[in-house]
C-alpha positions as CSV (number, residue, x, y, z in Angstrom):
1,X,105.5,-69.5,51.1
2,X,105.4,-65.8,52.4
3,X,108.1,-65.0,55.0
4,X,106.9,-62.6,56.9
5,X,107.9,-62.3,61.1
6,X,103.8,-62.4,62.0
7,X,103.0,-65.9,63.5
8,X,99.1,-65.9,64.2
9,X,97.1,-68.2,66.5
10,X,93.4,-67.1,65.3
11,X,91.2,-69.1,67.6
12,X,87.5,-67.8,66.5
13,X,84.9,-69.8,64.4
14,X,84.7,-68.1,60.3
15,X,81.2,-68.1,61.2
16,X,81.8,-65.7,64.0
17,X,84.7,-63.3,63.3
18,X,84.9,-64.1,59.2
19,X,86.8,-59.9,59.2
20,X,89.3,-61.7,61.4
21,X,90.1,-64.3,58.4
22,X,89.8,-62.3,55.9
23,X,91.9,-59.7,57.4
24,X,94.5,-62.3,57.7
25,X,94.3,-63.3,53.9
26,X,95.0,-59.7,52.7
27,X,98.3,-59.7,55.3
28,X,99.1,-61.9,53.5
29,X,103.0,-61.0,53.2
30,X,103.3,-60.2,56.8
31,X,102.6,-63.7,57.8
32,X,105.0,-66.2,59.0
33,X,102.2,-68.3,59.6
34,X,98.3,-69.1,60.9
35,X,97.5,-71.3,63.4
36,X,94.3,-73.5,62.9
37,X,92.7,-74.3,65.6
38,X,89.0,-76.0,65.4
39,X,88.4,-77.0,69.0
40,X,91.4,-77.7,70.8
41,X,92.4,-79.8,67.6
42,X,90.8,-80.3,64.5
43,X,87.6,-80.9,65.7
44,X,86.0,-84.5,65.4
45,X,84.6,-84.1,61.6
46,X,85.6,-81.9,58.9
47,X,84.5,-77.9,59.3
48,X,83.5,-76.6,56.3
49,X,84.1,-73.1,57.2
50,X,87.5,-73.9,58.1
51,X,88.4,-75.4,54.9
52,X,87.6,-72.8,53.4
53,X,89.4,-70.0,55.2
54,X,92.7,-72.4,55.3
55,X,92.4,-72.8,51.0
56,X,92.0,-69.3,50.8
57,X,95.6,-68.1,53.0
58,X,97.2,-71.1,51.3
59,X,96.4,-70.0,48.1
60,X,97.9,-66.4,49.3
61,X,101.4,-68.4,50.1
62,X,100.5,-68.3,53.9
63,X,101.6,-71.6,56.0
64,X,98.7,-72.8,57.3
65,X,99.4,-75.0,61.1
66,X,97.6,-77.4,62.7
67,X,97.0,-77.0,66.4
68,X,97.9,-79.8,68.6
69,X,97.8,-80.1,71.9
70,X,100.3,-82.4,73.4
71,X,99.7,-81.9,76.9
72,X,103.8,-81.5,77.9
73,X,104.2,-84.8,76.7
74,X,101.3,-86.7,78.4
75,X,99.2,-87.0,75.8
76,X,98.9,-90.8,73.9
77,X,101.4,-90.4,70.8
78,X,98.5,-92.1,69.0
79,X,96.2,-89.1,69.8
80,X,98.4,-86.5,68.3
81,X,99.5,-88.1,65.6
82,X,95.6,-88.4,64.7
83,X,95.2,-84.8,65.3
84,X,97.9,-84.5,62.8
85,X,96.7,-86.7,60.3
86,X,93.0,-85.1,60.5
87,X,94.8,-81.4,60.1
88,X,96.0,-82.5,56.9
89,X,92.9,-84.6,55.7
90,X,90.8,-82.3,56.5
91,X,92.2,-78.6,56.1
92,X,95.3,-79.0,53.9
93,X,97.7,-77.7,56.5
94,X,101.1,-78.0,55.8
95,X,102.7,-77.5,59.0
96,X,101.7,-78.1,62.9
97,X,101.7,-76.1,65.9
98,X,102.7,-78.6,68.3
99,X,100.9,-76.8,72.0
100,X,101.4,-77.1,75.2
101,X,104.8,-78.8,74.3
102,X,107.0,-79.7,77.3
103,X,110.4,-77.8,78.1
104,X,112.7,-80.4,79.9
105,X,115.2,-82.6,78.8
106,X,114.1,-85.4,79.3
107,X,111.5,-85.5,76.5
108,X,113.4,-83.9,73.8
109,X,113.6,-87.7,72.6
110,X,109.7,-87.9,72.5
111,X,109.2,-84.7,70.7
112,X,112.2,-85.7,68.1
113,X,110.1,-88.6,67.4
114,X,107.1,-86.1,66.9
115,X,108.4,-84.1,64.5
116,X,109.9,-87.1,62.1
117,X,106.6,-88.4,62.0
118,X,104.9,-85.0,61.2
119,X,107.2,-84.8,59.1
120,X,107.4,-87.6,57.3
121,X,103.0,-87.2,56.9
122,X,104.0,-84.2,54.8
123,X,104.3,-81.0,57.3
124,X,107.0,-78.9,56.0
125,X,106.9,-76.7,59.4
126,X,107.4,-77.8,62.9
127,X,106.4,-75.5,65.7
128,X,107.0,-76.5,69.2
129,X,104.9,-74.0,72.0
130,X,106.8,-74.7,75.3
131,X,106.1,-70.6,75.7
132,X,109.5,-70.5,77.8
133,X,113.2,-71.1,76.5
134,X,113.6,-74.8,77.0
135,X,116.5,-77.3,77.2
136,X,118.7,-76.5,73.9
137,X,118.1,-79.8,72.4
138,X,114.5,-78.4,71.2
139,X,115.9,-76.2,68.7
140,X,117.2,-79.0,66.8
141,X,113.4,-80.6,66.9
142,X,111.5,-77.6,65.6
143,X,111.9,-75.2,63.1
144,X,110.7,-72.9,65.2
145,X,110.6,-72.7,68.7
146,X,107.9,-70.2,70.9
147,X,110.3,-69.1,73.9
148,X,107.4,-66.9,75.3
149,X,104.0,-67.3,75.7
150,X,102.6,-64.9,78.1
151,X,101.0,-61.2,78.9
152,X,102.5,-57.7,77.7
153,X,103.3,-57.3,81.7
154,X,104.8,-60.4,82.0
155,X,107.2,-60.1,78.9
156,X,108.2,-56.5,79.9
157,X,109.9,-58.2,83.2
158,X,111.1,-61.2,81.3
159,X,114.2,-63.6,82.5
160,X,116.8,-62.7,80.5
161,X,117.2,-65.1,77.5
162,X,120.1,-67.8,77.7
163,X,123.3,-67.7,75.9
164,X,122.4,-71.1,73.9
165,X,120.0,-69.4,72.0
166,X,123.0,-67.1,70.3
167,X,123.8,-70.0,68.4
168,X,120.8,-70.5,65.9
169,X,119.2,-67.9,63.8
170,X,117.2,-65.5,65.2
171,X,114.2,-67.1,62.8
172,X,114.4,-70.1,64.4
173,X,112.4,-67.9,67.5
174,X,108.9,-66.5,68.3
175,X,107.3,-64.7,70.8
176,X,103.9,-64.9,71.4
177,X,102.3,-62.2,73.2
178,X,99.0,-60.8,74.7
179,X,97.1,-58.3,76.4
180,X,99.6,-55.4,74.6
181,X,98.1,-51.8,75.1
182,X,96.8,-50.0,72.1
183,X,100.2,-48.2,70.2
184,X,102.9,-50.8,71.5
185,X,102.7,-53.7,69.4
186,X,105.5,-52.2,67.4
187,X,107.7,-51.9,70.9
188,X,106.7,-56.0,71.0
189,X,108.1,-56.4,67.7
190,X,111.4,-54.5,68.7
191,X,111.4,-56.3,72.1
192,X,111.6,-59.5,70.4
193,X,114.4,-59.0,67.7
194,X,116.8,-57.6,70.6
195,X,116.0,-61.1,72.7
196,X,116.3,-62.6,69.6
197,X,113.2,-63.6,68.1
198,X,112.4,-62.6,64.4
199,X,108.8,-63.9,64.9
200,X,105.9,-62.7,67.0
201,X,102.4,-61.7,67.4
202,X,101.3,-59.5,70.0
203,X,97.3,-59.2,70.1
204,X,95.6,-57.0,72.5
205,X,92.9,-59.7,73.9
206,X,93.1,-61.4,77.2
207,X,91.7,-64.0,79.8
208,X,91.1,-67.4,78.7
209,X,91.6,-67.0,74.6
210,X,93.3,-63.9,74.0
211,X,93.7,-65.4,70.9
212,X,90.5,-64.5,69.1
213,X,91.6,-61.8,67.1
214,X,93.9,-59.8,65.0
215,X,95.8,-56.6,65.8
216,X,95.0,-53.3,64.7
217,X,97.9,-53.4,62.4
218,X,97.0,-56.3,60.8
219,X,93.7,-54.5,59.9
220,X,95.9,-51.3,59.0
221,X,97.2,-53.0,56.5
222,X,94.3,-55.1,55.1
223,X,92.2,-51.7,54.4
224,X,95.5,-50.2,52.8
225,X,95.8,-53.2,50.4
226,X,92.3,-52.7,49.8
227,X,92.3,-49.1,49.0
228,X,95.5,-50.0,47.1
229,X,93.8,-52.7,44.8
230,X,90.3,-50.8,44.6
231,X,92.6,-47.6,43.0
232,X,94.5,-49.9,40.7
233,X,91.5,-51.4,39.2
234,X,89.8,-47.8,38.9
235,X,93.0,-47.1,37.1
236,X,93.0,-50.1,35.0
237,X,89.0,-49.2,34.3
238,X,89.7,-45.3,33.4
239,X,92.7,-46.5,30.9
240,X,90.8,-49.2,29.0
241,X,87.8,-46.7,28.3
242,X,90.0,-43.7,27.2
């Protein structure tokens, strides 16, 4: 797996945005991971187009996660763990985004329970989204743990991040961030590692899915590594016929 600090929710149909995707499969080594999100979930039958788009960034070493919405622990555990289950039948995802997951104490026992059974199904990453800094005992669920979740305005202004969170690896963190002006996403990244988060995303969407597309850096880099493999197999052609 690549280990790079980008963690990506992409929520856009293939069909619609298939730049976006493919965008994301020649960043290949910037990626932490890609959230997979069908509709709200894996969708009720298998999506083709998905499939295809999570073989291809597993096949570039990209973790592939399964959205699931857990409703801050209201949802039926039945009903996640059959999100889960379709996630992996259905896309090959090796890890799971576990949403909307709830940030008091008093469920760290029902998310524990969560993450052994995801676990134990084959997901070799855990994500919990409580998109603030929870009770401590959540780091010791998740293998990573989304602290924010919010607008560029709102994470300038931030509460300042508790001492507990000194005591695990700043990898362990991520930052998820939206509605960032055009030329700051790099002042995101910075932001993050000094309230220590090694993993982000900042995206400059908005209102109700800011989360249907990449960032302009993303696609920096995906028409560099184009222009970089395009000149190397010039290269390669030019020495073959000489």
């Amino acid at each position: 797996m690549n280990r790079g600090s980008l963690l990506v929710p992409l929520y856009v149909h293939p069909a619609v945005d298939p730049g976006a995707w493919r965008t994301l499969v020649e960043s290949a080594d910037l990626l932490y991971g890609v959230v997979l999100n069908v509709a709200d979930g894996p969708g009720t039958a298998p999506d083709p187009a998905f499939a295809a788009v999570a073989g291809e960034l597993r096949a570039a070493g990209v973790r592939v996660l399964g959205y699931v919405d857990t409703a801050y622990g209201r949802r039926p555990t039945h009903a996640v763990l059959a999100d889960l289950f379709h996630h992996s039948t259905w896309y090959g995802t090796d890890g799971v985004f576990l949403d909307q997951a709830a940030s008091d104490g008093g469920l760290v026992g029902h998310y524990r329970r969560l993450a052994r059974t995801a676990r134990a199904c084959g997901s070799q990453t855990v994500v919990l989204n409580p998109g603030v800094h929870p009770a401590p005992g959540y780091a010791q669920v998740a293998d990573l743990l989304v602290t924010f979740e919010g607008s560029w305005a709102t994470y300038r202004t931030a509460a300042p991040v508790p001492a507990w969170t000194g005591t695990y690896p700043a990898e362990r963190f991520c930052h998820l961030v939206y509605d960032v002006p055009a030329g700051l996403r790099g002042l995101v990244s910075r932001t993050a590692r000094l309230r220590g988060a090694a993993v982000h995303c900042a995206v400059p969407g908005s209102g109700a899915n800011p989360w249907q597309g990449v960032s302009s850096d993303l696609t920096d880099h995906s028409r560099e590594s184009r222009s970089a493999s395009t000149s190397a197999a010039r290269h390669h052609q030019q020495e073959e016929s000489s």
